[in-house]
Backbone bond lengths (Angstrom), bond angles and torsions (degrees), N, CA, C in turn:
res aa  C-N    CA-C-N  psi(-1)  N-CA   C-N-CA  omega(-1)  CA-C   N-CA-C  phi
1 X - - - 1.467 - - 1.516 110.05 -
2 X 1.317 108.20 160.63 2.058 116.22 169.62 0.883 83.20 -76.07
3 X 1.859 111.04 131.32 1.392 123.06 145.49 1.731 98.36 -81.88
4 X 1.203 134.40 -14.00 1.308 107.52 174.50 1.239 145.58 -71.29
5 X 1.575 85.41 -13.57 1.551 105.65 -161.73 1.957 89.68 -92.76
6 X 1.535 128.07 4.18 1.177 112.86 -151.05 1.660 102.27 -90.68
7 X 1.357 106.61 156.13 1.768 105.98 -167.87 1.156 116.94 -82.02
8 X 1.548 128.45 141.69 0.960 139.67 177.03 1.824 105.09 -34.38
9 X 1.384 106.31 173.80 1.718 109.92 172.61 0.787 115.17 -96.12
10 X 1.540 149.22 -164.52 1.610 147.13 -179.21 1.626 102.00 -98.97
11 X 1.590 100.84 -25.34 1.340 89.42 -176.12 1.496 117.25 -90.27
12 X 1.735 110.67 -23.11 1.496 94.59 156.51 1.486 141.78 -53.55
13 X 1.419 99.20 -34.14 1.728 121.06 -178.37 1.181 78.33 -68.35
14 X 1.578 161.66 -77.86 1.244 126.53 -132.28 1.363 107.53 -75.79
15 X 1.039 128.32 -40.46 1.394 131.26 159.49 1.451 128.34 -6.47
16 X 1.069 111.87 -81.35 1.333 130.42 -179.47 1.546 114.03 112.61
17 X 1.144 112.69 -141.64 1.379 133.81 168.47 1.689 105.25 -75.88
18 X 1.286 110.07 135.14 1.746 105.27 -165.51 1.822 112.76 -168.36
19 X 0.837 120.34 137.20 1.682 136.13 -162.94 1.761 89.07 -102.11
20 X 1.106 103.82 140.17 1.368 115.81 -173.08 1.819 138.10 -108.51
21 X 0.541 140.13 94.46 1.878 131.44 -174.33 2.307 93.48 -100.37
22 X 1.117 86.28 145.30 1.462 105.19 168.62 1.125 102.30 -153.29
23 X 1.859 121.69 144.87 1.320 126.39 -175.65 1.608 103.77 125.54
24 X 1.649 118.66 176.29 1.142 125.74 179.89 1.776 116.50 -72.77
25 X 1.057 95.95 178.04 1.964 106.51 176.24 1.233 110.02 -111.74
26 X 1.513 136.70 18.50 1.677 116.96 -161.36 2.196 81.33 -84.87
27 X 1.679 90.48 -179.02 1.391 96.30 -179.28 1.478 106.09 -54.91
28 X 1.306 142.08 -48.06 1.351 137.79 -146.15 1.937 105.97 -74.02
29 X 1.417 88.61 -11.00 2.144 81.54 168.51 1.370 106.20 -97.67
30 X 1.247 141.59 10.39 1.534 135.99 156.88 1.382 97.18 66.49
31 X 1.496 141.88 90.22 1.494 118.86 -156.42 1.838 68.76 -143.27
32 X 1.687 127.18 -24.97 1.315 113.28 153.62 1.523 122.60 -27.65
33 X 1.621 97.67 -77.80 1.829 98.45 -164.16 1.331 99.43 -81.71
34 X 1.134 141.54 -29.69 1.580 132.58 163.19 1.777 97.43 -22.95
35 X 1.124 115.79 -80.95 1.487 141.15 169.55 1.532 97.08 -24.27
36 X 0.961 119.64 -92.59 1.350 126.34 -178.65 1.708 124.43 -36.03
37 X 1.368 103.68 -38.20 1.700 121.45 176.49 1.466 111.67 -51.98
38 X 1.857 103.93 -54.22 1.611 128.21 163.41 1.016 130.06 -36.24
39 X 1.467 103.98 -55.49 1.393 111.07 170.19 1.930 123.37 -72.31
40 X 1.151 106.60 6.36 1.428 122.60 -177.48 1.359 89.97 -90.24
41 X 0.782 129.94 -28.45 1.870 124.38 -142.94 1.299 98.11 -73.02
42 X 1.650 143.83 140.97 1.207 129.21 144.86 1.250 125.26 -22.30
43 X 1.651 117.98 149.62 1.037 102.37 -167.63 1.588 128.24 -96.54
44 X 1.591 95.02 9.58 2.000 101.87 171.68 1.075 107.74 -61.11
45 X 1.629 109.27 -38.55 1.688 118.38 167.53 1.097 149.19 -39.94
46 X 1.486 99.71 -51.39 1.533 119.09 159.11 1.175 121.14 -49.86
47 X 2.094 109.59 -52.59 1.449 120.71 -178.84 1.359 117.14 -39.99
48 X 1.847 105.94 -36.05 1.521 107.67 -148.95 1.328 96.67 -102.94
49 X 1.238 130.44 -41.47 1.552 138.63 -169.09 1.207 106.90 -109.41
50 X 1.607 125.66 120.33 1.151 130.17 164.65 1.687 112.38 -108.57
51 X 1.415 99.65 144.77 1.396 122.10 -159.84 1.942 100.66 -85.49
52 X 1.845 110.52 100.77 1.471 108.01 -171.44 1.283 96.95 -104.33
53 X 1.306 98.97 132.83 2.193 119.41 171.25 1.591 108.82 -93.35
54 X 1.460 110.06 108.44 1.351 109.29 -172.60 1.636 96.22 -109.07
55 X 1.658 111.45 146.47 1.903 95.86 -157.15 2.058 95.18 158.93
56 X 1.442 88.40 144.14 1.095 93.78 168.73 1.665 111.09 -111.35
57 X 1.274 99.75 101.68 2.275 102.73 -156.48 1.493 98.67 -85.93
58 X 1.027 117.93 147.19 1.668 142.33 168.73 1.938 87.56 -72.81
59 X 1.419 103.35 151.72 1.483 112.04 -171.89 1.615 87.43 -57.13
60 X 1.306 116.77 -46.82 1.622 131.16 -151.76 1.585 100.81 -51.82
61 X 1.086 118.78 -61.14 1.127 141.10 175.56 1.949 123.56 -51.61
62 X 1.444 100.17 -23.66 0.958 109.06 -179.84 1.530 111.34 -96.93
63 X 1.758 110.05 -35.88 1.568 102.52 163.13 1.560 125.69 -52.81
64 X 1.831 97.35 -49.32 1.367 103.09 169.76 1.593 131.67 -52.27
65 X 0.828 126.56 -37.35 2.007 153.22 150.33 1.278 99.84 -16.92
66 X 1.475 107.83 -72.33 1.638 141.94 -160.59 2.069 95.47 -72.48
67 X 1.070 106.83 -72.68 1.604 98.58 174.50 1.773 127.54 -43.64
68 X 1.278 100.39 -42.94 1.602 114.46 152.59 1.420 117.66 -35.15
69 X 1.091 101.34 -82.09 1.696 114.74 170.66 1.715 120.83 -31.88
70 X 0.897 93.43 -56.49 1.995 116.10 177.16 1.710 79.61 -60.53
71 X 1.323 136.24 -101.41 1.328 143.99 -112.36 2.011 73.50 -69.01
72 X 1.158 127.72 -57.09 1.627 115.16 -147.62 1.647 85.19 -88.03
73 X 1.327 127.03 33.89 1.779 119.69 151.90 1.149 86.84 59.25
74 X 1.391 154.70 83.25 0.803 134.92 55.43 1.638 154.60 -131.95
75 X 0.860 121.73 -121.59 2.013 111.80 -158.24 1.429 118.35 -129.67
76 X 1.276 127.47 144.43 1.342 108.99 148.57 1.173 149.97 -58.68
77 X 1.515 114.26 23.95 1.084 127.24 151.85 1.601 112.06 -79.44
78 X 1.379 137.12 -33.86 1.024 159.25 -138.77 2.219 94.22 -127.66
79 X 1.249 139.11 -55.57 1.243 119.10 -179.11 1.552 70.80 -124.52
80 X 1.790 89.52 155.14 1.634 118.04 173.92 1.553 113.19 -148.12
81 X 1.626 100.14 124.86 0.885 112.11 179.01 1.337 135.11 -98.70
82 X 2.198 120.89 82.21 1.158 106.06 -176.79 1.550 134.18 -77.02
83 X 1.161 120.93 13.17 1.517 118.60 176.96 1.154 103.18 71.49
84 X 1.523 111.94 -145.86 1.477 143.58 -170.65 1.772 96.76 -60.48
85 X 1.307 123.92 135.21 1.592 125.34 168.54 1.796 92.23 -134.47
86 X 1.247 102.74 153.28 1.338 125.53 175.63 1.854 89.81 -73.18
87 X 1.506 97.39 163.04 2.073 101.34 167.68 1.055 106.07 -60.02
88 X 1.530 117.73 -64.73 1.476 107.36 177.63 1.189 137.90 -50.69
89 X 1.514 125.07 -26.88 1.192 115.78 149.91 1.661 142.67 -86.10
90 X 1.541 97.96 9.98 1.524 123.27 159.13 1.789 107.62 -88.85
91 X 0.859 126.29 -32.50 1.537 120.65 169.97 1.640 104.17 -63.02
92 X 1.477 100.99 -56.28 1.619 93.96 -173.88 1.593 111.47 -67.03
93 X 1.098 118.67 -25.13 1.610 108.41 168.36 1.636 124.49 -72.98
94 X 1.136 112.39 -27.38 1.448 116.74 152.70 1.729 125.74 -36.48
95 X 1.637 75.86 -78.10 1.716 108.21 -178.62 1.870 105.28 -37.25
96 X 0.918 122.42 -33.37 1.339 133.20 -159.29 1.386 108.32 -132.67
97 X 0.830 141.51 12.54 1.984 140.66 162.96 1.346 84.79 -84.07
98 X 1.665 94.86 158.26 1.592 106.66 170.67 1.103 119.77 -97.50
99 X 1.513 113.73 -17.50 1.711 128.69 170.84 1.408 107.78 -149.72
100 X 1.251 106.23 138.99 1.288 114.29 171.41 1.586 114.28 -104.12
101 X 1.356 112.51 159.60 1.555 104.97 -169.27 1.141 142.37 -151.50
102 X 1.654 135.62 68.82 1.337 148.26 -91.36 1.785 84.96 -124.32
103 X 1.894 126.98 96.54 0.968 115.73 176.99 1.436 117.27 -92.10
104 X 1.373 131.06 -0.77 1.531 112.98 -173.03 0.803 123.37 -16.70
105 X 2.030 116.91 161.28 1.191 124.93 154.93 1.837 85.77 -101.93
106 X 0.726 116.68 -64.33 1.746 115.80 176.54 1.637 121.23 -90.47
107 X 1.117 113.12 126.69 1.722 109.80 153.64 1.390 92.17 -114.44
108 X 1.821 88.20 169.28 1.595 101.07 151.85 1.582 108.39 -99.15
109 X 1.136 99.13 -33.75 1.618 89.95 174.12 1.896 116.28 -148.74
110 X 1.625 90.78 -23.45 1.852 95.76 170.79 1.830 123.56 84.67
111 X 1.386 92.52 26.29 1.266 109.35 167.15 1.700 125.96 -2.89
112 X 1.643 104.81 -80.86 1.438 123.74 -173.95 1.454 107.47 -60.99
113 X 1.468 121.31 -16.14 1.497 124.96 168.19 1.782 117.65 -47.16
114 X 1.946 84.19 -54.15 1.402 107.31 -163.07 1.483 91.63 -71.28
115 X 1.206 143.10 -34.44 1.360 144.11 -179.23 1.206 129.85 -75.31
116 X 1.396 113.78 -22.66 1.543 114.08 158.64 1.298 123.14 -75.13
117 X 1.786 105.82 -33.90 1.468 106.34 166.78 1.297 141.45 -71.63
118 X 1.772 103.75 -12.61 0.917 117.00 172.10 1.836 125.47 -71.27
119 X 1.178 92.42 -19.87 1.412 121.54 -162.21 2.106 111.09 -87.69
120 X 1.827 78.38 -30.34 1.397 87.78 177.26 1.733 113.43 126.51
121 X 1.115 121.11 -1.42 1.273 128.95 -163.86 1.574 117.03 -86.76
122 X 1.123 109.22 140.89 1.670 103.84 175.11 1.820 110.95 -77.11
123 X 1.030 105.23 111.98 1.333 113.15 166.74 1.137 128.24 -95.64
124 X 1.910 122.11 143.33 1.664 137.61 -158.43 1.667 76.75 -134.03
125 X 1.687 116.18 149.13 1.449 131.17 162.46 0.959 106.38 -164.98
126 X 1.303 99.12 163.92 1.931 121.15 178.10 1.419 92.47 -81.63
127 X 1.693 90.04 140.49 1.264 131.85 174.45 1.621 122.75 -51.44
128 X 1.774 100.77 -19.79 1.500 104.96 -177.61 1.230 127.04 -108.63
129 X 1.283 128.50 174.32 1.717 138.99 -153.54 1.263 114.25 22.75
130 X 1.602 119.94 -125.52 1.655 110.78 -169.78 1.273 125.49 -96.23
131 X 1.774 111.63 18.90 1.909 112.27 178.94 1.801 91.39 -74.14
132 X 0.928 137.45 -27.27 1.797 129.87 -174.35 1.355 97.52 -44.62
133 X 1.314 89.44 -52.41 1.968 101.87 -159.30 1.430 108.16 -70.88
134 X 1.793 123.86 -21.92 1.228 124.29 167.60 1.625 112.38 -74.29
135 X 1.066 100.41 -45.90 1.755 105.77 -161.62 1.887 102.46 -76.41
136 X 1.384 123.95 -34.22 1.236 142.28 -151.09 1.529 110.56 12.69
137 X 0.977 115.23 65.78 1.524 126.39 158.08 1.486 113.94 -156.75
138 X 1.677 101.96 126.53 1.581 105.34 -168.98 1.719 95.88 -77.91
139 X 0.973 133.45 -17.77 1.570 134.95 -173.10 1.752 96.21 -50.64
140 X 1.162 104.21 -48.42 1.694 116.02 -142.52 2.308 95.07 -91.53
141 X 1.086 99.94 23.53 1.902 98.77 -149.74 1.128 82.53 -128.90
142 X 1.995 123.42 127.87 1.506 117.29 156.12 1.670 98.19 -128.04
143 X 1.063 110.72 -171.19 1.482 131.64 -174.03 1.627 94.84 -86.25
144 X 1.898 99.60 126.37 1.466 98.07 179.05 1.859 120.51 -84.67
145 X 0.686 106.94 -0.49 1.818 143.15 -161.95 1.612 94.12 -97.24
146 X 1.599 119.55 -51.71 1.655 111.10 177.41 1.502 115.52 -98.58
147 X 1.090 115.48 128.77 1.295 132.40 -167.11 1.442 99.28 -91.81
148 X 1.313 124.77 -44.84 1.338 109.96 179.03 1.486 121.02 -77.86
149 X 1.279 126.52 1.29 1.494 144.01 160.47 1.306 116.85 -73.47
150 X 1.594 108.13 -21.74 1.555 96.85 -156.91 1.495 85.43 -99.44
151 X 1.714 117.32 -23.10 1.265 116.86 -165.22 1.781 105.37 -78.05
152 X 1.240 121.88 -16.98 1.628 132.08 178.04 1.340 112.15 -62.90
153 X 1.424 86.19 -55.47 1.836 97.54 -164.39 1.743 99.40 -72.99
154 X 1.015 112.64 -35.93 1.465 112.57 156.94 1.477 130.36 -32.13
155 X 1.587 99.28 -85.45 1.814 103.09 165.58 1.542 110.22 -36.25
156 X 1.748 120.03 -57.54 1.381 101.18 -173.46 1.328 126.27 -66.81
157 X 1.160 149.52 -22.51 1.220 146.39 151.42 1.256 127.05 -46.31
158 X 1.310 111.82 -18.15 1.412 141.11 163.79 1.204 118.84 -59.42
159 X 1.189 88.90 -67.65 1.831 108.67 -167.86 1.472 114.57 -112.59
160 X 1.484 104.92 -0.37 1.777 87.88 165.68 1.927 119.70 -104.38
161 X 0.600 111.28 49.24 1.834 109.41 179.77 1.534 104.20 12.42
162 X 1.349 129.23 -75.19 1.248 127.14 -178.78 1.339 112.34 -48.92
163 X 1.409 125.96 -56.83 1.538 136.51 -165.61 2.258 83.11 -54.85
164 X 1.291 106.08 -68.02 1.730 101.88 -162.88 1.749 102.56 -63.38
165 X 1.320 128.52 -19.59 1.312 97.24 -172.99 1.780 106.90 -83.56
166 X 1.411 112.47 -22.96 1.716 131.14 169.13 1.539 87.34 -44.95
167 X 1.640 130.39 -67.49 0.937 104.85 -137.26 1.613 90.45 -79.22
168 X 1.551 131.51 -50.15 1.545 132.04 -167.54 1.534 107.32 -37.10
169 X 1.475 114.85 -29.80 1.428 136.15 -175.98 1.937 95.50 -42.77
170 X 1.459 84.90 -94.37 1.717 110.97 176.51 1.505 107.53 -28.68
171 X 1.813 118.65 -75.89 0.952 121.09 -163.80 2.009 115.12 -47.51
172 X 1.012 104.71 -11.60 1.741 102.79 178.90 1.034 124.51 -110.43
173 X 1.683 118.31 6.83 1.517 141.20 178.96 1.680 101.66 -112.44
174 X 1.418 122.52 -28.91 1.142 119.75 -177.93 1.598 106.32 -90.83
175 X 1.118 119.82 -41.24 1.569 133.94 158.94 1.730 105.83 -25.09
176 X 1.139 120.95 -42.24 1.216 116.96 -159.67 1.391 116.30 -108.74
177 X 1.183 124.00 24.40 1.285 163.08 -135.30 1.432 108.84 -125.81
178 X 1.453 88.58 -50.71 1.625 120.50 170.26 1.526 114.72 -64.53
179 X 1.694 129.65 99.10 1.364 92.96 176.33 1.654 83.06 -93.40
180 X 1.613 118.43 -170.81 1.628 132.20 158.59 1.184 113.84 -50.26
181 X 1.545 112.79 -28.76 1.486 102.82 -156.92 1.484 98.45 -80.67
182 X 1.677 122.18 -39.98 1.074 117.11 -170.94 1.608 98.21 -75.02
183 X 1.018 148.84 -67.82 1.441 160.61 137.87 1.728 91.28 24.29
184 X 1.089 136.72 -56.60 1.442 141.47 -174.80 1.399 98.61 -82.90
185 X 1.220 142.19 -4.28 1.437 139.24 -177.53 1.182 114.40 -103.82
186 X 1.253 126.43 -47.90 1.161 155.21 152.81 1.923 111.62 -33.58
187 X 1.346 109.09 -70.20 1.425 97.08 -179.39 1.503 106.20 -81.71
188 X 1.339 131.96 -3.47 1.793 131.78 151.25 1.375 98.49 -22.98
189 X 1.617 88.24 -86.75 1.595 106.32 -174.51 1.302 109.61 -41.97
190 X 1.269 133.92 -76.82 1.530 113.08 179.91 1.547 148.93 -68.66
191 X 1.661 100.71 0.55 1.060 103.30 136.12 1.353 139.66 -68.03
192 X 1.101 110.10 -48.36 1.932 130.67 170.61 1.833 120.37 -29.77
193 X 2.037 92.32 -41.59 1.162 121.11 -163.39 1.665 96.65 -86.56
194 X 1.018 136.00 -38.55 1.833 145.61 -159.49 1.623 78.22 -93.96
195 X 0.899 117.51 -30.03 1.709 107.70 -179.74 1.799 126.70 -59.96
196 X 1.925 74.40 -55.67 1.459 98.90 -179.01 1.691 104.91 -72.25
197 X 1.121 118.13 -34.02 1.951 115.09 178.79 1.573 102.94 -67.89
198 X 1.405 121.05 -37.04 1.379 123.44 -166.28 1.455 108.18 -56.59
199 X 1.549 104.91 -51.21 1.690 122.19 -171.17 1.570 108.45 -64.97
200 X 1.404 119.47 -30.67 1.189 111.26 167.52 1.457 122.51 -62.50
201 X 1.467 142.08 -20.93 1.164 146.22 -147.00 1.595 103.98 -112.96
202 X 1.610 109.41 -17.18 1.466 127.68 -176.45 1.618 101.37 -63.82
């Protein structure tokens, strides 16, 4: 069968229009000022785009999430947290976010980047370790550390038509760049490497 042609889920349709994170919650994905950036946004923005956490969260992580939310005003009406998604319903959340949004302070290599783009998604990332080398466009890259940077480059992708179709442009030419094979070489090494830092700390 076309997986392209395949229909959204019920739970995307309830959704709406929605900016995306996929991946874990420990501190090193910055899912704080991500949070915080969001809540910067004008608020037609907010109305229209809600901020979805795709993730399998530790309870801990999920109180912490939730207190975030409260302190920068606002709601789960406004960020939503679906947890665990099947692939297929991680493709369709790709396929259909209007931005995707890769905050590390560290990757080893930034996987779910390469997978939204693969998928078709406009992708925004931090400026540090190996998302550059995933995303390869400095247009699309802010500082994970400034919150009011991340919240700019945000609105404009938003609100500039030209600025987002430049970037949807890139992001599906650089995507392909990627074959698997290197894609499997790549997280070797950074697995190998989180290995080798881990054993030191033992």
């Amino acid at each position: 069968a076309d997986q392209t042609n395949e229909p959204i889920t019920s739970r995307t349709l309830k959704i709406g229009q929605y900016i995306l994170y996929s991946g874990a919650g420990d501190p090193r994905k910055n899912l704080q000022r991500l949070i915080h950036a969001y809540s910067l946004l004008d608020e037609k923005l907010i109305l229209t785009y809600k901020l979805v956490l795709v993730g399998n969260l530790l309870s801990e992580e999920i109180s912490l999430i939730n207190r975030w939310i409260s302190s920068y005003n606002l709601s789960s009406n406004h960020v939503i947290l679906l947890g665990y998604v099947s692939d297929k319903e991680l493709v369709n959340l790709y396929r259909n976010c209007k931005l995707f949004i890769f905050p590390s302070l560290h990757e080893g290599f930034g996987l779910p980047a390469l997978e939204a783009m693969s998928c078709g998604a406009v992708v925004l990332g931090s400026n540090s370790t190996s998302i550059p080398e995933v995303i390869q466009n400095e247009e699309a890259l802010f500082d994970p550390r400034n919150v009011s940077q991340m919240t700019s480059l945000i609105t404009k992708a938003l609100t500039s038509e030209s600025f987002y179709n430049s970037l949807l442009s890139k992001s599906l030419k650089k995507s392909l760049n990627f074959s698997w094979e290197q894609t499997v070489q790549k997280a070797i090494i950074a697995l190998s490497d989180t290995i080798e830092k881990s054993n030191k700390y033992k």
